[in-house]
N, C-alpha and C positions, 0 to 999 in steps of 0.2 A: 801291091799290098805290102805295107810295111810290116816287118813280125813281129817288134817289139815296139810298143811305142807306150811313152812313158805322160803325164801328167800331173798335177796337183803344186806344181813349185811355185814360188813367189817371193813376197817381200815380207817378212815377219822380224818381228822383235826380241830381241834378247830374252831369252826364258818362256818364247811362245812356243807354239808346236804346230805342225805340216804334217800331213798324211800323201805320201808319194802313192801314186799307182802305176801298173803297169800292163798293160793289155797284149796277149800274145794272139798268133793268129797264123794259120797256113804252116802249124806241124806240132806235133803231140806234146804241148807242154807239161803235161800233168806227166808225165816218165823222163823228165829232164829235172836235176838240178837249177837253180835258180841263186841270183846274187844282184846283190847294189855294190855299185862305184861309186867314186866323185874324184873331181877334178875341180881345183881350185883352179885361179889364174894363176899362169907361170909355174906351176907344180905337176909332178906326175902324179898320175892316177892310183888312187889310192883305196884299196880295199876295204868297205865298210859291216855288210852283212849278208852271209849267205843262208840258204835251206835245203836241205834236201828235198827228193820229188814227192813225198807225200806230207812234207810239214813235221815229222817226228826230230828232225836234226838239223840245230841249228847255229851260228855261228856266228861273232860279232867280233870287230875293231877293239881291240882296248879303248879306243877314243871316243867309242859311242855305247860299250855295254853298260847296262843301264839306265840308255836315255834313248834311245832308239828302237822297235821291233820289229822283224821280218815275219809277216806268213803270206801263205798264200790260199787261194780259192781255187782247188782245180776247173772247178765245173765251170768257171769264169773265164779260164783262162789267166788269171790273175796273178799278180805279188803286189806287196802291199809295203810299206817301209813308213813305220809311225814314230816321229821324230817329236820326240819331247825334252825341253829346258837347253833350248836350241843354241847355242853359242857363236859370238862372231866366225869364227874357225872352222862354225859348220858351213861356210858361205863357199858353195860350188855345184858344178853343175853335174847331178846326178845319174847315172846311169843303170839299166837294169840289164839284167845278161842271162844268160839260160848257158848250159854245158850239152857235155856231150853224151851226157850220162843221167843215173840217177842220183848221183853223190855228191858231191864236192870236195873237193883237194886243198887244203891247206899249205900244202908244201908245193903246189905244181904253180907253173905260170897262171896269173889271173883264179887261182882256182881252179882251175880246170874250165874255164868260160870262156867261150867260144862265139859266139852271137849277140848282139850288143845293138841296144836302141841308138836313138838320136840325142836323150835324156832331157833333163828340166833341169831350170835356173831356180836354185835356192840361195837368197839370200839373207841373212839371220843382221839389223842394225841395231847399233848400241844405243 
């Protein structure tokens, strides 16, 4: 059973919007922090938004705040990543990640994110 596995990505248009999701499974997601990556082609992975484990604290890219949202559904298991006025630049393959806590780090490696899906292909065309 995979623990994190991710969905909703595809092929959309300049100025459209994607709702990523993400399903956790096989260890107590709702008392871990939680976070979205992406990786473009030929670029390193680049941090886009995290939350803390109850949804109170949250944290975004210069590159995507205000056009992007992070929450999540404990009772689902869930996180959630709503991508709106979508830009070629947002074109990468997304990842979701959980820590090893309830917080998330700013300043630490990846955030402090530890466990990491297989992610989805978004691609935003002009």
């Amino acid at each position: 059973q995979v623990p994190l596995v991710e969905s909703g990505g595809g092929l959309v248009r300049v100025g459209g919007s994607l709702r990523l999701s993400c399903v956790a499974s096989g260890f107590n997601f709702n008392l871990l922090a939680a976070a979205w990556f992406r990786q473009a082609p030929g670029k390193e992975r680049e941090f886009v938004a995290a939350i803390n484990w109850g949804g109170g604290s949250k944290y975004y890219a210069d590159s995507v705040n205000g056009r992007f949202s992070i929450w999540r559904e404990n009772t689902k298991n869930s996180l959630y990543l709503q991508m709106d006025r979508l830009r070629p630049e947002d074109t990468a393959g997304y990842y979701c990640a959980t820590g090893k806590g309830s917080s998330y780090y700013p300043g630490a490696v990846d955030y402090g994110m530890v466990s990491w899906g297989k992610g989805t292909l978004v691609t935003v065309s002009a």
